[in-house]
C-alpha positions in Angstrom: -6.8 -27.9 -15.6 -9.0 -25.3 -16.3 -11.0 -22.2 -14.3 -14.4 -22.0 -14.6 -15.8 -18.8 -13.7 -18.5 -20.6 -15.7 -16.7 -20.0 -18.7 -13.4 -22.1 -18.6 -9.8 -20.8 -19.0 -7.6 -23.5 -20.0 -4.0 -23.9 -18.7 -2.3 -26.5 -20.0 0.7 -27.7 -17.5 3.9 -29.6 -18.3 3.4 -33.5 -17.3 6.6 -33.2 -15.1 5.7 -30.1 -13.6 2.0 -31.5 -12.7 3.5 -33.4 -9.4 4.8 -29.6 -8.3 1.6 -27.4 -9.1 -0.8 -29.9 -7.0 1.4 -30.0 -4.2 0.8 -26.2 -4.3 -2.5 -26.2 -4.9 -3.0 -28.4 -1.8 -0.9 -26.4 0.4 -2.8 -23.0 -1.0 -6.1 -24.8 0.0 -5.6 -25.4 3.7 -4.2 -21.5 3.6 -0.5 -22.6 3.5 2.2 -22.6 0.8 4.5 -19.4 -0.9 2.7 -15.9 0.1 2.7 -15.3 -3.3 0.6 -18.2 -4.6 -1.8 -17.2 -1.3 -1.5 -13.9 -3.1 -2.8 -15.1 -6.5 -5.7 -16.6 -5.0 -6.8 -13.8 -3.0 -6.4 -11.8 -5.9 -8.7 -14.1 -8.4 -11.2 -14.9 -5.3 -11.8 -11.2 -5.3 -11.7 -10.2 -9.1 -14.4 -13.2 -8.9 -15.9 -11.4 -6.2 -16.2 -7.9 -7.7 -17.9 -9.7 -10.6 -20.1 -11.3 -8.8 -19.6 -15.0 -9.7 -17.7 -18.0 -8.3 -14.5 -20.1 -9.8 -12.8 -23.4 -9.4 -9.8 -25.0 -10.5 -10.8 -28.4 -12.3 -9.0 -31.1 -13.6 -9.8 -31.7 -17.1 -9.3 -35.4 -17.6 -11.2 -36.4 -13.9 -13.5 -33.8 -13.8 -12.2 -33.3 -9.8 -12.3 -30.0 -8.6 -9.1 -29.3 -7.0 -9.5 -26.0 -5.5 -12.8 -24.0 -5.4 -13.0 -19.9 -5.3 -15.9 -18.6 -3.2 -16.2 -15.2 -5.1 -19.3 -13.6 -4.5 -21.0 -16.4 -1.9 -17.5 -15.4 0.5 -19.0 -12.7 2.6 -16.2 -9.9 2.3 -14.4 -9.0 5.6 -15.4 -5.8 7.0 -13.3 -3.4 9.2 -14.4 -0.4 10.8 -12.6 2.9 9.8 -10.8 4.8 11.7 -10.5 8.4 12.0 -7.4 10.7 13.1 -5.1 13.6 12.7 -2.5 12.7 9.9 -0.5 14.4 6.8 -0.7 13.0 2.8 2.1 14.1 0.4 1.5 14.4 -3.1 1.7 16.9 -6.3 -1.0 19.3 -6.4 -2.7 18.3 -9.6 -6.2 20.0 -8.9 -8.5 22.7 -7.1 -11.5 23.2 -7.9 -15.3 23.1 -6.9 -18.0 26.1 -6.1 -18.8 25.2 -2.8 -18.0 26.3 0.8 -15.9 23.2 0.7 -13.3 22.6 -1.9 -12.3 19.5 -3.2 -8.3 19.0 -3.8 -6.8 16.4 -5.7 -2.7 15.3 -5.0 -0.8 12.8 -7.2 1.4 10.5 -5.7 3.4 7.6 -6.6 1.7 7.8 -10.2 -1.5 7.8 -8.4 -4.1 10.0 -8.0 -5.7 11.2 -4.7 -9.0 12.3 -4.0 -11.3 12.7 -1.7 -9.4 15.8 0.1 -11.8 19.0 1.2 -10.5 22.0 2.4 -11.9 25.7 2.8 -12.2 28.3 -0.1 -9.2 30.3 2.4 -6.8 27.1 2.1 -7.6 26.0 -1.3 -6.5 29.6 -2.7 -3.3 29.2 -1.4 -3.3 25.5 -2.3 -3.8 27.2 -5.8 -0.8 29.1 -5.8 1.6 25.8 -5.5 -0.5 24.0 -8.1 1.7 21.2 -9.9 4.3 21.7 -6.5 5.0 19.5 -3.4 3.0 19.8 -0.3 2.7 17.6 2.5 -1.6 18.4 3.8 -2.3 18.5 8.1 -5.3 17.9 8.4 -8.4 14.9 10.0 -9.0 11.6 7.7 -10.2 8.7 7.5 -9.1 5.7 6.7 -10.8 2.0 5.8 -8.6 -1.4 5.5 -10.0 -4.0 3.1 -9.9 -7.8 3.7 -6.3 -7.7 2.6 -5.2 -5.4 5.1 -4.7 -2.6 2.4 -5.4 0.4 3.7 -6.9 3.3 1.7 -7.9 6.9 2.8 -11.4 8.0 2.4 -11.5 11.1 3.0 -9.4 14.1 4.5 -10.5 17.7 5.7 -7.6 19.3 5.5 -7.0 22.0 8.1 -3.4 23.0 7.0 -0.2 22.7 4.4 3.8 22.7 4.4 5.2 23.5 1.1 8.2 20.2 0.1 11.1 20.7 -1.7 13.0 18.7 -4.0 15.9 17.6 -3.0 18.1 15.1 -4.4 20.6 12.6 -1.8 23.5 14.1 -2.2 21.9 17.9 -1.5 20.8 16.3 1.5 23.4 15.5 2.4 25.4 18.2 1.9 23.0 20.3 3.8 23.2 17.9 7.2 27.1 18.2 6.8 26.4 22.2 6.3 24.9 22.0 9.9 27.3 23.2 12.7 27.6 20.9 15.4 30.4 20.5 18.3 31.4 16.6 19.1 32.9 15.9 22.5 34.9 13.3 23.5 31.8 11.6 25.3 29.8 12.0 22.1 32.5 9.8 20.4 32.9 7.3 23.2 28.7 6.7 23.1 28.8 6.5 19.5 31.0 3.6 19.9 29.2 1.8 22.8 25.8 2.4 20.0 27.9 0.4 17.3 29.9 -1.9 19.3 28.3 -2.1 22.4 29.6 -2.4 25.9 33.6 -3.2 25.8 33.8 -2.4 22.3 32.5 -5.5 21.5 30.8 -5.3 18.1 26.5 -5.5 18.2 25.2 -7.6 15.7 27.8 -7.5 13.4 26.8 -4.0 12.5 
């Protein structure tokens, strides 16, 4: 079988294994099968997309296609953004710019954010815990592709929290360093939470 994108990527498949990987196919056709082969051919359908071409998985011997890949002739979904009051967490990694409004960029689960302005009077103190924690208050907004991934586009921020590094078992320790007073009652409707009504247990839980 081969991709042709028009220039063909073989993959050659294991005659017992051929039964299995049409039946797949097939199922990934009518929009069916294992989310992660629906996955896969998302993911090639927009690569092809991007590059402005379309695909198809052939069979080499008959020539049939067996599954075609729109790319570029599939108009892309489009959803309108929406704008609202919301926080991002991230490293401060960058501030910079000349202008009235500074841009700030946060780093976050080993990626980088951008498109975050704030005033000269924030950004200076946004300086100050370069490299640091900080959770940003502030307006975005934010766009959802045909995936449903969502992905900001841009955030005024308007306000920041310094955030601390705390390991589990600090945290911990510091909820269990928190004086409280249990009652009898609190016990009794921590039990009827778990256990429910009679002490009968809830879901197993």
């Amino acid at each position: 079988m081969s991709v042709s994108n028009p220039a063909a990527q073989l993959h050659r498949i294991e005659r017992e294994a051929i039964p299995k990987v049409r039946d797949r196919v097939s199922n990934v056709r009518r929009g069916e099968g294992p989310r992660e082969a629906l996955r896969a051919y998302k993911t090639i359908n927009r690569f092809l997309r991007d590059d402005n071409a379309v695909g198809f998985l052939q069979d080499k011997k008959s020539k049939a296609v067996i599954i075609r890949f729109p790319g570029v002739e599939e108009a892309e979904e489009k959803f309108p953004s929406v704008r609202q009051h919301g926080s991002v967490d991230g490293i401060v990694i960058r501030v910079g710019g000349a202008d009235e409004t500074v841009p700030i960029w946060l780093e976050a689960g080993g990626k980088q954010i951008t498109h975050c302005y704030t005033t000269r009077t924030i950004a200076k103190q946004l300086g100050a815990k370069l490299f640091e924690p900080v959770r940003l208050f502030g307006r975005g907004r934010w766009g959802r592709d045909s995936e449903g991934t969502w992905s900001l586009i841009e955030f005024k921020i308007e306000g920041f929290e310094a955030l601390h590094e705390v390991s589990l078992s600090g945290a911990l320790a510091e909820l269990r360093a928190i004086p409280t007073e249990w009652s009898d009652d609190a016990y009794k409707e921590l039990g009827m939470i778990r256990h429910g009504p009679g002490g009968k247990r809830n879901g197993g839980h």
